[in-house]
C-alpha positions in Angstrom: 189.8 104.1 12.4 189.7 103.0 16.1 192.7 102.8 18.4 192.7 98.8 18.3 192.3 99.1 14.6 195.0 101.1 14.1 197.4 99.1 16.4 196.6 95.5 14.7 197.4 97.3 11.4 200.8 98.3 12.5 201.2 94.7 13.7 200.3 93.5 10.3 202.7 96.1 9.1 205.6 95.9 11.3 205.2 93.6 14.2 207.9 90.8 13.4 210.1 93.1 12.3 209.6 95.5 15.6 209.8 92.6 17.6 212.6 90.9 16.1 214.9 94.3 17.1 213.7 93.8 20.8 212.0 96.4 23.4 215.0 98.3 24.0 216.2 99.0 20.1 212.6 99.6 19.3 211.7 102.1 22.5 215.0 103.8 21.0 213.3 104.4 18.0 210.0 105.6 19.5 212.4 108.3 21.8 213.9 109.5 18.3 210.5 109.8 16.9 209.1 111.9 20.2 212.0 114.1 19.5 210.9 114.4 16.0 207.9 115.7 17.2 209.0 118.2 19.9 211.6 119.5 17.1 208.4 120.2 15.1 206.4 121.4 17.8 209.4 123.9 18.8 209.5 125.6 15.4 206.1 125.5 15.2 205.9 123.4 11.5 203.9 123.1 8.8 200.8 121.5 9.7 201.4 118.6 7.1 204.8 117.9 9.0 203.5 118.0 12.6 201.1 115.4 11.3 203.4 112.9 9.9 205.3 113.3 13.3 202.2 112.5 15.1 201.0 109.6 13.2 205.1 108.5 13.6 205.3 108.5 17.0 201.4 107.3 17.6 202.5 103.7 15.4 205.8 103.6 17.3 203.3 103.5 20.4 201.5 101.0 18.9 204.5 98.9 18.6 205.8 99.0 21.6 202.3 98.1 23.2 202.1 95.2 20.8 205.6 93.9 21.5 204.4 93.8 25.5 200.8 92.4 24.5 199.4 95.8 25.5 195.8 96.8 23.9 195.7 100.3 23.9 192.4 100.7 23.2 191.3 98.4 26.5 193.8 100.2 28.6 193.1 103.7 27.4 189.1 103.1 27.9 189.5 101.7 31.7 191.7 104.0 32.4 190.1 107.4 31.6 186.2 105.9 30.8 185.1 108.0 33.9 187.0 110.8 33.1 189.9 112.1 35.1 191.7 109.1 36.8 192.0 111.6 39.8 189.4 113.7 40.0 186.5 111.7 37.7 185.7 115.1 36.1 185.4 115.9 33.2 187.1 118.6 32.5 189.9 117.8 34.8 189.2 119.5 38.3 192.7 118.7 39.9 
């Protein structure tokens, strides 16, 4: 599944229910779920967890983009298309 797929599914999912709790509830959220994930990644989890807190926090993203009228996919491909935003490299040479 692409990036834009994956975002208009959590729309379909969640979006008038995101939306209707407003940026600042919902970005609250998404801050809970990060921490989530660095609890996880601090002790080092079970593989199965550290996924579920990935996937969490990666549709919490989504939402927030979606409640701004953000397409990650677009930005994320202009952005780093040429590699480094920086440097252009590929690997990073900053």
């Amino acid at each position: 599944m692409k990036i834009g797929e994956f975002q208009k599914l959590i729309e379909q999912i969640y979006f008038e229910k995101d939306k209707g709790r407003g940026l600042e509830a919902t970005h609250m959220w998404f801050c809970e779920e990060v921490g989530e994930l660095t609890r996880a990644l601090r002790r080092d989890d079970n593989r199965e967890n550290l996924e579920e807190e990935f996937a969490d926090v990666l549709a919490w993203l989504a939402t927030l983009a979606s409640i701004k009228g953000v397409d990650l996919e677009a930005v994320a491909a202009k952005k780093y298309a040429e590699g480094c935003p920086y440097c252009h490299a590929t690997p990073c040479g900053c």
